[in-house]
Backbone as a ProteinNet text record, in pm:
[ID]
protein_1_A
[PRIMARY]
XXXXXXXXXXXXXXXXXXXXXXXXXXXXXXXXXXXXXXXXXXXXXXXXXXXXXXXXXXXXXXXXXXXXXXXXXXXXXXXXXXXXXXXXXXXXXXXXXXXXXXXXXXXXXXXXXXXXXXXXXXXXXXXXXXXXXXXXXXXXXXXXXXXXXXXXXXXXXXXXXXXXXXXXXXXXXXXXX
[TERTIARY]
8032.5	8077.3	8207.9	8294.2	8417.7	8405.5	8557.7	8507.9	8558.2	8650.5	8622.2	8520.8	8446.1	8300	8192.1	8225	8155.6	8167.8	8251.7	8330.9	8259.6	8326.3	8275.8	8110.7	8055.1	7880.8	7843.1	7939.5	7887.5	7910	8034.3	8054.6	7963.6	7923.9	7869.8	7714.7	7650.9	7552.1	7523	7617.6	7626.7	7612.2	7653.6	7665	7532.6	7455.8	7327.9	7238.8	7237.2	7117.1	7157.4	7227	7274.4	7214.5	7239	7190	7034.5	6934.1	6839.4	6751.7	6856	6768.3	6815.3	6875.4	6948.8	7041.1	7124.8	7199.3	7333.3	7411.4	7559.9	7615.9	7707.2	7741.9	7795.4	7741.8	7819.8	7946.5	8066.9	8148.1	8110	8139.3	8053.3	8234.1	8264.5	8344	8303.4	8351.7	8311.2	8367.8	8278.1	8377.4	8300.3	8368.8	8283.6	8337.2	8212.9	8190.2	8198.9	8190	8187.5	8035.8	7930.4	7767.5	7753.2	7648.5	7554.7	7402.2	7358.5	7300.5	7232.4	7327.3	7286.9	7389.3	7322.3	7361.1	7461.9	7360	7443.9	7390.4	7519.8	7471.4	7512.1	7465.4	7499.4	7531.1	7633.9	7655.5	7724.3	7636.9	7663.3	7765	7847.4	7948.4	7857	7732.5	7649.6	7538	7459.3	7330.5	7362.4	7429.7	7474.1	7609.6	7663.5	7735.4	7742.3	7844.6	7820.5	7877.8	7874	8007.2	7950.4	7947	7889.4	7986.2	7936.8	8009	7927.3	7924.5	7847.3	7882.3	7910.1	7948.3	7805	7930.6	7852	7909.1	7792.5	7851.5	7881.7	8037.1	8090.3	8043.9	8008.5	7950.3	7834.8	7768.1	7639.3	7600.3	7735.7	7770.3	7773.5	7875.4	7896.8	7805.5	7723.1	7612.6	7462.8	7436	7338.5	7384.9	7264.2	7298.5	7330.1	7387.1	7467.1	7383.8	7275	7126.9	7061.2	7071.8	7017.1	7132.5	7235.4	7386	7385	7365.1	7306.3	7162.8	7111.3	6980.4	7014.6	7113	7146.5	7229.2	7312.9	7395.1	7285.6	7200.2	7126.7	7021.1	6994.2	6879.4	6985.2	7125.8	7217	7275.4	7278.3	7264.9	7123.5	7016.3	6880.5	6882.2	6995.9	6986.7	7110.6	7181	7288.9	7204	7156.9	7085.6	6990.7	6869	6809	6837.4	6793.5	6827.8	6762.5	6639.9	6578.5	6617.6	6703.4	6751.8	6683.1	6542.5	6475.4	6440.3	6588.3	6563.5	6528.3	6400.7	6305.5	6205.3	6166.3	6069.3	6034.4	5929.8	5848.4	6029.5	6041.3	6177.5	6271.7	6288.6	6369.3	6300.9	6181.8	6008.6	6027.4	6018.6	6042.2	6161.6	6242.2	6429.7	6427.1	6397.7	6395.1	6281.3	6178.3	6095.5	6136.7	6158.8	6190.2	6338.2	6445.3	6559	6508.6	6452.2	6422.9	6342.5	6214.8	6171.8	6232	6312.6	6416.5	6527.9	6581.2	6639.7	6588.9	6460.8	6432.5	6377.8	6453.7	6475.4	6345.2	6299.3	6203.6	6302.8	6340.8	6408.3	6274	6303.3	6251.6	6335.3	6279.3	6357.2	6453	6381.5	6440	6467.1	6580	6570.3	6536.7	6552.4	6495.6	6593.8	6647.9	6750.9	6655.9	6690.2	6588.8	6712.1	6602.5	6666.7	6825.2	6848.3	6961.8	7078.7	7033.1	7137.3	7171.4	7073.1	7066.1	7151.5	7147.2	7248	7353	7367.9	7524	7581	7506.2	7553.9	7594.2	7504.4	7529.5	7672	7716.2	7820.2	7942.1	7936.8	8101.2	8049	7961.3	7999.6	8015.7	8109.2	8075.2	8021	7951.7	7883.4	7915.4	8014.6	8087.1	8001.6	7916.5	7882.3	7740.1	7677.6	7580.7	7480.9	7350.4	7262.5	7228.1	7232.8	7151.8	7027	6937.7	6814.3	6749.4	6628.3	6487.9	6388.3	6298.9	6194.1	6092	5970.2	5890.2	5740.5	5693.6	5508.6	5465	5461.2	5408.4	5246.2	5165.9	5040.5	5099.9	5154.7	5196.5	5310.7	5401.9	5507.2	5639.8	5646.5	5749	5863	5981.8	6121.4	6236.4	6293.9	6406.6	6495.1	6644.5	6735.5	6788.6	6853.2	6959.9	7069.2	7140.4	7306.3	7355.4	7306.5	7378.2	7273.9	7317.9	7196.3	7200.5	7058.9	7036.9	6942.5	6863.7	6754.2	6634.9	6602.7	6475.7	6530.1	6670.4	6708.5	6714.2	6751.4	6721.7	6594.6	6516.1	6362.1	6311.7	6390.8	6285.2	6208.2	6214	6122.9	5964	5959.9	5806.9	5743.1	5691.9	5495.7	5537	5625.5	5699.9	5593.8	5593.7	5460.4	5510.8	5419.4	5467.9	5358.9	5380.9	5218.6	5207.3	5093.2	5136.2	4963.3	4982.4	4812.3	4693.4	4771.4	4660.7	4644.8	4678.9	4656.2	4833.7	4790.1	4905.8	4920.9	5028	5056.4	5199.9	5172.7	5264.4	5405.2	5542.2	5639.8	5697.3	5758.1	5776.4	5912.8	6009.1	6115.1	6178.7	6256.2	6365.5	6502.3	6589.8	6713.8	6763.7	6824.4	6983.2	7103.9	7143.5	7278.6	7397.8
8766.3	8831.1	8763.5	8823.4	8799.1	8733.4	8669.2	8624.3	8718.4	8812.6	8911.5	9000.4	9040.4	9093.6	8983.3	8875.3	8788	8861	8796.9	8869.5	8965.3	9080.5	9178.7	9235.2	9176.5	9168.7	9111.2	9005.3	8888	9024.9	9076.8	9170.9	9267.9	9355.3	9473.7	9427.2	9309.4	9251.8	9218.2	9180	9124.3	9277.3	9338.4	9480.6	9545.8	9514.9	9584.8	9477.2	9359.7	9252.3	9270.8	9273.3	9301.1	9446.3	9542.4	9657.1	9616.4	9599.3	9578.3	9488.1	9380	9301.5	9367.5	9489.8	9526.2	9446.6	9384.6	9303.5	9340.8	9286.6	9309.3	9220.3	9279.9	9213.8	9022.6	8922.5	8804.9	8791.6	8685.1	8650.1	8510.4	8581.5	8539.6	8521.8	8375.6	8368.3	8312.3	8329.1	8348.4	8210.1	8116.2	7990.9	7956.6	7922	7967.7	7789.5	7750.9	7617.1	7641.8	7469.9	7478.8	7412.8	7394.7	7361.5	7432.6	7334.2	7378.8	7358.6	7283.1	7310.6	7377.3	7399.7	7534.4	7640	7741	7855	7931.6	7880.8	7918.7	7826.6	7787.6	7717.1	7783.3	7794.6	7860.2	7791	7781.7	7664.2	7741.3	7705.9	7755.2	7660.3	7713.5	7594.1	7557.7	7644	7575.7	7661.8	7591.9	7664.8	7821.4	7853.6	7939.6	8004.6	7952.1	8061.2	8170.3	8312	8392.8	8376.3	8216.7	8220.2	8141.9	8164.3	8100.6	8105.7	8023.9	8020.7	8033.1	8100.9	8128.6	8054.4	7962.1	7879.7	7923.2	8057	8087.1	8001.6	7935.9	7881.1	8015.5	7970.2	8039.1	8037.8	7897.5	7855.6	7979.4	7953.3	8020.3	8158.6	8204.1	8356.8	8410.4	8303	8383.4	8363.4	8284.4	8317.7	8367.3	8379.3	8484.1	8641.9	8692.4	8876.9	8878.5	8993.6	9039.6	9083.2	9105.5	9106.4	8994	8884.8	8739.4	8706.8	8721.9	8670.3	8707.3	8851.8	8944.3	8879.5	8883.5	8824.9	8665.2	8572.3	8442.4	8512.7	8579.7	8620.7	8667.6	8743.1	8816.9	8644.9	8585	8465.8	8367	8398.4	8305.6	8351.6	8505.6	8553.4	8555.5	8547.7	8526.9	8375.9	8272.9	8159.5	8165.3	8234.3	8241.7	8381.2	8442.1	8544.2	8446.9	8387.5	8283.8	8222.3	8252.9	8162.8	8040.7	8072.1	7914.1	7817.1	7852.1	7719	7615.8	7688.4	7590.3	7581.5	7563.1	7619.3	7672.9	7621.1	7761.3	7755.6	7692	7717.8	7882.6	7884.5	8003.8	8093.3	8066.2	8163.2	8227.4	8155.3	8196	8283.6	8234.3	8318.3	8460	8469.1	8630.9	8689.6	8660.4	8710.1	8756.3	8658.7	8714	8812.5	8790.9	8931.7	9053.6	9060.1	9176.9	9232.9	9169.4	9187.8	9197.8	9109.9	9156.4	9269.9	9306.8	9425.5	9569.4	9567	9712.7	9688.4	9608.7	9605.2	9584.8	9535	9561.3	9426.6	9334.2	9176.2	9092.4	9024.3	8890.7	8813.1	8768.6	8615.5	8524.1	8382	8333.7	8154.9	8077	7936.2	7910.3	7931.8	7878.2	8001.5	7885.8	8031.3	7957.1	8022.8	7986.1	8052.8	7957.1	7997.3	8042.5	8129.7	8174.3	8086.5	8030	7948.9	8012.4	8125.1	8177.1	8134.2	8178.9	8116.5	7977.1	7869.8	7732.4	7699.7	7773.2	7742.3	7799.8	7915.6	7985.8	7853.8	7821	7734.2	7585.2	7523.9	7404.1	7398.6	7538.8	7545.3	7549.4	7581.3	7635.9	7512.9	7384.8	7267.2	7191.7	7092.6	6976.2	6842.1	6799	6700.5	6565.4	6500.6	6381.5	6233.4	6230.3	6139.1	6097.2	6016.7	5946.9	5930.1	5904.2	5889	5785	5682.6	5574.1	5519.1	5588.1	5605.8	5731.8	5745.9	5804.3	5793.4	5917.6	5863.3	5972.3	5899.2	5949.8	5951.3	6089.2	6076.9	6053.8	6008.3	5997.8	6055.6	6102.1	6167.4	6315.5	6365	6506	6537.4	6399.6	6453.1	6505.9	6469.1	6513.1	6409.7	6437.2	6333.5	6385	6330	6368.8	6265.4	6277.7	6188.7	6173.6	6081.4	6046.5	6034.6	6090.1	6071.7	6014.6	5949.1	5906	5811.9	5709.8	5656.1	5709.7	5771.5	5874.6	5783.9	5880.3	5822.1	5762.8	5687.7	5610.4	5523.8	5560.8	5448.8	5284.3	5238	5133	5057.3	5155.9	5052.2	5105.3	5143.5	5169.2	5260.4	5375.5	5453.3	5410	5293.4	5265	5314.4	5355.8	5428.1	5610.7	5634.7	5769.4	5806.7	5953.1	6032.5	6146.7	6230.7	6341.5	6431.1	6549.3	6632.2	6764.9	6788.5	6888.6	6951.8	7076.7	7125.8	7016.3	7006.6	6974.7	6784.6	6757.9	6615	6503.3	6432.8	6314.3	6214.9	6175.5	6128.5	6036.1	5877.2	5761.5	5841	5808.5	5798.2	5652.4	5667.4	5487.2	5553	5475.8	5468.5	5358.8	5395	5307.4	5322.1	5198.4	5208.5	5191.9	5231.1	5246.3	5193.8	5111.6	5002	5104.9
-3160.6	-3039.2	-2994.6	-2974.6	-2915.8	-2786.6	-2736.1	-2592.6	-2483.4	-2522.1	-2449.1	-2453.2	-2512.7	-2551.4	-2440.2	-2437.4	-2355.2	-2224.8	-2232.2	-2013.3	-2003.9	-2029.2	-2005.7	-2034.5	-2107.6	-2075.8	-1955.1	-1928.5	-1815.1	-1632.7	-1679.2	-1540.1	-1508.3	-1669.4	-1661.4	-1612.9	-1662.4	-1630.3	-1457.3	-1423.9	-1294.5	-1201.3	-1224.8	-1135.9	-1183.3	-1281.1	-1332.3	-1266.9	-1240.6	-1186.3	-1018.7	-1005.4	-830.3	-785.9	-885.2	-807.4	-822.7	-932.1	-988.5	-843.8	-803.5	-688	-554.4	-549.6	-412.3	-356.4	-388.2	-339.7	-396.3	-334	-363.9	-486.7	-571	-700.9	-617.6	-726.8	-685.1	-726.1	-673.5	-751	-901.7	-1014.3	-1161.4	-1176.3	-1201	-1320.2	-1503.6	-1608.2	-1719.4	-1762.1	-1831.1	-1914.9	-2024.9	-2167.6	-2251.5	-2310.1	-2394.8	-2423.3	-2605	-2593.5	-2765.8	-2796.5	-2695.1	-2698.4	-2790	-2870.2	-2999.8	-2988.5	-2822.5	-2808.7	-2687.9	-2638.3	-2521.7	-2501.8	-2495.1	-2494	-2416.9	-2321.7	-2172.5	-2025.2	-1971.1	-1817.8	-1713.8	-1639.9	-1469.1	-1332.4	-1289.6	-1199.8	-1036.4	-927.6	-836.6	-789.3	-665.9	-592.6	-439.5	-405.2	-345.9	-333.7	-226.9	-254.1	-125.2	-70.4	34.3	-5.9	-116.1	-201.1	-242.6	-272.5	-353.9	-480.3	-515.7	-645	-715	-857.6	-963.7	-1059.2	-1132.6	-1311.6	-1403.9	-1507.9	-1618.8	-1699.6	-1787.1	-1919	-2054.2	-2132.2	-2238.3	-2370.6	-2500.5	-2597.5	-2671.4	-2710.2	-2770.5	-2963.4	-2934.2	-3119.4	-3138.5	-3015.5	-3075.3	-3070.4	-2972.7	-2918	-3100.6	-3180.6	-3315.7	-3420.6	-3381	-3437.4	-3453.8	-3306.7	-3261.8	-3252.8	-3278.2	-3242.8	-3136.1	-3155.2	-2955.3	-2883.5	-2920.7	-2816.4	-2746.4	-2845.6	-2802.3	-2742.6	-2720.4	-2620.2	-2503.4	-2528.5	-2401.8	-2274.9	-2374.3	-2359.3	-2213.3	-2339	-2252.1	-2143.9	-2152.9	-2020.4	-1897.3	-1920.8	-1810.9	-1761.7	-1869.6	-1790.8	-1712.6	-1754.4	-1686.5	-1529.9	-1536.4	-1394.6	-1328.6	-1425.4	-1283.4	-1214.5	-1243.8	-1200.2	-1047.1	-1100.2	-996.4	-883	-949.8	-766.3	-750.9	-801.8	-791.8	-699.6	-504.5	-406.8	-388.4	-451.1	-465.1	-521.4	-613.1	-664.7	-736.5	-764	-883.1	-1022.2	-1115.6	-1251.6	-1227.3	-1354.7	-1390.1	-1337.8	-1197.3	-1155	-1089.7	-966.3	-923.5	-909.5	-808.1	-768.3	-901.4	-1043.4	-1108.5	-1222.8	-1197.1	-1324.1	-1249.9	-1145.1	-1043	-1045.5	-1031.7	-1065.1	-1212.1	-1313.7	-1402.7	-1474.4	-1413.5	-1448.5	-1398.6	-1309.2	-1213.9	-1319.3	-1341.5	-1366	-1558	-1610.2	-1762.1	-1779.5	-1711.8	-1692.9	-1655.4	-1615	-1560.1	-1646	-1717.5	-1904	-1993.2	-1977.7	-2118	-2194.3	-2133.2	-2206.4	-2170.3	-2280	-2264.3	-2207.4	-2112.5	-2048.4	-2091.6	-2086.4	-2135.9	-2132.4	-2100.9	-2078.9	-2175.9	-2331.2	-2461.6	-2532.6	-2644	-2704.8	-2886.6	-2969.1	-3075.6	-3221.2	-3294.9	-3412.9	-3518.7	-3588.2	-3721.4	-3801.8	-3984.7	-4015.9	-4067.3	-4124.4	-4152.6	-4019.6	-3943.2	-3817.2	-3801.1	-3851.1	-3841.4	-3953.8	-4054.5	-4179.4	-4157.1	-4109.1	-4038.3	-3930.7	-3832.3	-3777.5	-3799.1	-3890.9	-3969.7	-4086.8	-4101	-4176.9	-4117.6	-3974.8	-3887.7	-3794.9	-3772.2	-3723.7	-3807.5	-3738.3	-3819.2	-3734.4	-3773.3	-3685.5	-3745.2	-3617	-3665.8	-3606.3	-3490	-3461.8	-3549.3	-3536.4	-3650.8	-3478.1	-3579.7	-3463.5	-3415.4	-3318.4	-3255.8	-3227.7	-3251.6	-3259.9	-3310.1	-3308.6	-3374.1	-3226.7	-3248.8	-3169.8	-3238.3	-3268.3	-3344.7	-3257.6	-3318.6	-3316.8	-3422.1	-3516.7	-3643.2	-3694.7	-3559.6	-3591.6	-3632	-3531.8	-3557.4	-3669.1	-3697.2	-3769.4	-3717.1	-3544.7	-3483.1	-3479.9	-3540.4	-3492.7	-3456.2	-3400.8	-3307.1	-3305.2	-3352.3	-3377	-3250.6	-3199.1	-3030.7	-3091.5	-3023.7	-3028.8	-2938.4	-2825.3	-2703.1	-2605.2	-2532.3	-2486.4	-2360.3	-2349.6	-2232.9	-2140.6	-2095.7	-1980.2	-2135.9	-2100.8	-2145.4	-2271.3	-2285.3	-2413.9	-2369.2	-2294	-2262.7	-2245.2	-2181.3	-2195.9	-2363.1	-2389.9	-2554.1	-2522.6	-2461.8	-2423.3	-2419.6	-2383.9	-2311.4	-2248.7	-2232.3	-2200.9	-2163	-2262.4	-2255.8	-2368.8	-2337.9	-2422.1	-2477.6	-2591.9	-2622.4	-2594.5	-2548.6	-2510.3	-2599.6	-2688.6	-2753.9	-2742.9	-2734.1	-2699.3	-2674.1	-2562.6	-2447.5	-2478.6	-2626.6	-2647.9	-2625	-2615	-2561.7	-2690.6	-2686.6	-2821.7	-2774.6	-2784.7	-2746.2	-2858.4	-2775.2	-2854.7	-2947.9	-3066.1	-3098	-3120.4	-3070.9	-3081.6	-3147.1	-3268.4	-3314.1	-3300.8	-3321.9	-3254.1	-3398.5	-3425.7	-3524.2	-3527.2	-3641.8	-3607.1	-3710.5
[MASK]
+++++++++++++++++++++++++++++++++++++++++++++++++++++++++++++++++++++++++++++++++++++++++++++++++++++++++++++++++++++++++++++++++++++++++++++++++++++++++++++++++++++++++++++++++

């Protein structure tokens, strides 16, 4: 998808979720990222605003269908009518039902690459930084590389957990030289 193809989903969208909640179109400006791993972010300038920003990834715009782009544009305007202001909590689960139901769309928190896309995409990045750590479940088989020291890298992620149907499972984290 083009990034004018972007925009203009992002407008035509905005005038279809505004009428959809009765409300008047917001001011939506369009800024498009080079994230590989999110899609799309939504950023109000306050909570009593009519003005938001949409930031769609452009990486992943070209490599998802223009339905799943679509898809991120419309869950990226249920955050900006979204007066509650809580992610994805109660207020943004209702905006976006109401607004995916009268188009059509599963909204939905995440979204999910089929592997062809993961290899489309692994081929048009290139991924220059190396990882710093690991953090593993080793019952389940789950790992996850760090690229950056975030929240819990410093204590070693101590008494940090992983929860997966219904059972709890310690994380062990190793650090990387």
């Amino acid at each position: 998808m083009t990034d004018r193809e972007i925009s203009q989903y992002v407008y035509h969208f905005n005038t279809k979720v505004a009428e959809i909640l009765g409300k008047s179109p917001m001011n939506i400006s369009v800024e498009l990222s080079k994230a590989v791993r999110t899609a799309g972010t939504c950023y109000k300038t306050s909570s009593t605003s009519r003005n938001a920003v949409i930031r769609i990834s452009r990486v992943l715009a070209g490599v998802r269908s223009i339905e799943e782009t679509k898809n991120t544009i419309v869950h990226e305007l249920c955050h900006a009518y979204n007066e509650k202001g809580d992610c994805h909590g109660a207020g943004w689960k209702q905006v976006a039902q109401k607004v995916g139901s009268a188009l059509g769309y599963n909204i939905t928190r995440t979204y999910r690459l089929s592997n062809e896309q993961r290899q489309d995409l692994t081929s048009k990045v290139q991924v220059t930084k190396k990882p710093i750590g690991i953090i593993e479940v080793p019952e389940i088989g789950y790992r996850k590389y760090i690229y950056k020291k975030c929240r819990g890298y410093h204590d070693e992620y101590k008494g940090w957990f992983f929860r997966k149907d219904g059972q709890r499972y310690n994380i062990v984290f190793t650090k990387l030289s």
